[in-house]
C-alpha positions in Angstrom: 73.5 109.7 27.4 74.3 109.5 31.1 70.7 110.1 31.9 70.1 106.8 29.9 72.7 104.6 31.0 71.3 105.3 35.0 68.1 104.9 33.6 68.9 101.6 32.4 71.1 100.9 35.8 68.2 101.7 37.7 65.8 99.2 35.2 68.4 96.3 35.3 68.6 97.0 39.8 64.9 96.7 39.4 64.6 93.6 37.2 67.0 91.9 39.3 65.1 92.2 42.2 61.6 90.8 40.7 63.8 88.1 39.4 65.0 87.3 42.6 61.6 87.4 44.1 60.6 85.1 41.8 63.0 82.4 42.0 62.6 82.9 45.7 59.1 82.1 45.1 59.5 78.9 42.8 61.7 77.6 45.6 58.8 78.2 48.2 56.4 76.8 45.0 58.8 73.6 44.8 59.1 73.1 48.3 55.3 73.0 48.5 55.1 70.9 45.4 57.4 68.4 47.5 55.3 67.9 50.6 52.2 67.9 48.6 53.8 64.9 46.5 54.7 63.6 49.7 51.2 64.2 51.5 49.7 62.2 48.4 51.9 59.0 48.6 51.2 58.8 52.1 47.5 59.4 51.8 47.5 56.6 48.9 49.4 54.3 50.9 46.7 54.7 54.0 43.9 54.4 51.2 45.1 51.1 50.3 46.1 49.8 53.5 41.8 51.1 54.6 40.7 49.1 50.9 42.3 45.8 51.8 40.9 45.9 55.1 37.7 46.8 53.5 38.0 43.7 51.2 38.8 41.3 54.3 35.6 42.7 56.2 33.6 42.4 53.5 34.9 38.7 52.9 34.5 38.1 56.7 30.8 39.4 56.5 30.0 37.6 53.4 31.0 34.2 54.7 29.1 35.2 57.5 26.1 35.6 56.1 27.0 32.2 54.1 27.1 30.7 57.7 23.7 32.4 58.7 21.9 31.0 55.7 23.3 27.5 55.9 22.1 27.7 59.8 18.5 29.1 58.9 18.5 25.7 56.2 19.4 23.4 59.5 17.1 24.8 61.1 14.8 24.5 59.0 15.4 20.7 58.3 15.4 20.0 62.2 11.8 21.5 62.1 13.2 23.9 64.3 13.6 21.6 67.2 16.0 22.8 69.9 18.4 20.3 72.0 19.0 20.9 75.6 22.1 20.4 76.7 23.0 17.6 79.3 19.6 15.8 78.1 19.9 15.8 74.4 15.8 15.8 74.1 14.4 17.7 70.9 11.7 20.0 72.2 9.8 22.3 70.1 10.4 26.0 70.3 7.0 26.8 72.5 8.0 23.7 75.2 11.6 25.6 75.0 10.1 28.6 76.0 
């Protein structure tokens, strides 16, 4: 009977300390969990900050090439005919050149 109730001692001692490792472990698991979560929101947060700026460059190049097309249509009504400056005269590209 006293063989068995050390036995048990010694299995309870033993239990104990795997269920202290453990907890010590989910604490180290939770802590992790945290930074991760936090590592995430930041991340997201730099994500969209990159999209919107993605959206305005895109914006900015669209209404560029807007502006580029409208120019090629000028251009294209003026014959392509170039003014110099100081003499408004309308040459034609080869007398430009």
């Amino acid at each position: 009977m006293l063989a068995e109730r050390e036995r048990l001692r010694s299995e309870n001692s033993a239990l104990r300390r795997v269920l202290e490792s453990l907890v010590n472990e989910r604490r180290g698991l939770e802590e992790r969990l945290a930074e991760l979560e936090a590592l995430v929101e930041r991340l997201s947060s730099e994500v969209s900050e990159l999209e919107s700026r993605c959206e305005a460059l895109s914006e900015s190049y669209l209404q560029v090439l807007e502006a580029d097309r409208r120019l090629a249509e000028e251009l294209d009504r003026l014959g392509y005919k170039l003014a110099v400056l100081c003499n408004y005269t309308l040459m034609e590209i080869g007398e430009f050149l």
